[in-house]
N, C-alpha and C positions, 0 to 999 in steps of 0.2 A: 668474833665475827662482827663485824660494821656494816650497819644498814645507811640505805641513803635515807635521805629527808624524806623522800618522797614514798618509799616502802612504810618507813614507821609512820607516815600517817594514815597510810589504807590501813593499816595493822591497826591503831587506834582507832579510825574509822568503826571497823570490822568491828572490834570489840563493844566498841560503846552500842553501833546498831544491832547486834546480836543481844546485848542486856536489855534493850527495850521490846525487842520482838516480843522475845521468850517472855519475859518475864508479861507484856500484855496478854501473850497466848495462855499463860497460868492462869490467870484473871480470867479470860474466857472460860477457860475449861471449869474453874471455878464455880460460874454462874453458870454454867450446863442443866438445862430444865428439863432438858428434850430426852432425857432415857438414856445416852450413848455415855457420860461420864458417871450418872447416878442409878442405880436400881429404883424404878418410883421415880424420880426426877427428884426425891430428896438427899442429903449429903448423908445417910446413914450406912449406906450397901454402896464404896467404889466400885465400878465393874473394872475387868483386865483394860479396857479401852483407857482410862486415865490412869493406872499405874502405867501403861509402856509411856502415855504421851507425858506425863509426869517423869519420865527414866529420862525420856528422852528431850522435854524443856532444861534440864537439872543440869545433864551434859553440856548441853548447847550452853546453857547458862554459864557454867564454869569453863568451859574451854574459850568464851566470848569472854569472858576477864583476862585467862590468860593470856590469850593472842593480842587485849587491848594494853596489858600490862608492859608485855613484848614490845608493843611502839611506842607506849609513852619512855619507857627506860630507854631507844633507841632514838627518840626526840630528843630528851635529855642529853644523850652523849653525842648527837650534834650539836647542839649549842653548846657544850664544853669547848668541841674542837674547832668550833666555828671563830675564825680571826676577825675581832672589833673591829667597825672600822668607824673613823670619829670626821 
């Protein structure tokens, strides 16, 4: 299957802006004080609220590599077939 230019870049797009989200949202959850990620507001007791949102950064995380993976190897095989011109 052959992407145009312009698909493998949302695709890269996609991938690179999903790796920064998530991975800031992890960082938030992280520093969570307020009782909702930690029992106490210390990291000793997770509650269920940060394993799901933790399940669910982790996906997002991984599926935003692939799909960014996806347009960079479909960037790549445009400029293979792309004709030089001098």
């Amino acid at each position: 299957m052959k992407l145009s230019r312009r698909t493998s870049w949302f695709l890269t797009a996609f991938g690179v802006w999903s790796i920064i989200i998530w991975t800031t949202f992890v960082k938030n959850l992280w520093k969570d004080s307020g009782g909702q990620a930690f029992t106490n507001g210390d990291h000793s007791q997770p509650t269920a609220f940060f394993w799901i949102h933790l399940l669910l950064a982790v996906t997002s995380f991984t599926l935003g590599i692939a799909v960014g993976t996806i347009g960079l190897r479909g960037l790549r095989a445009t400029r293979r077939t792309t004709p030089a011109t001098d």
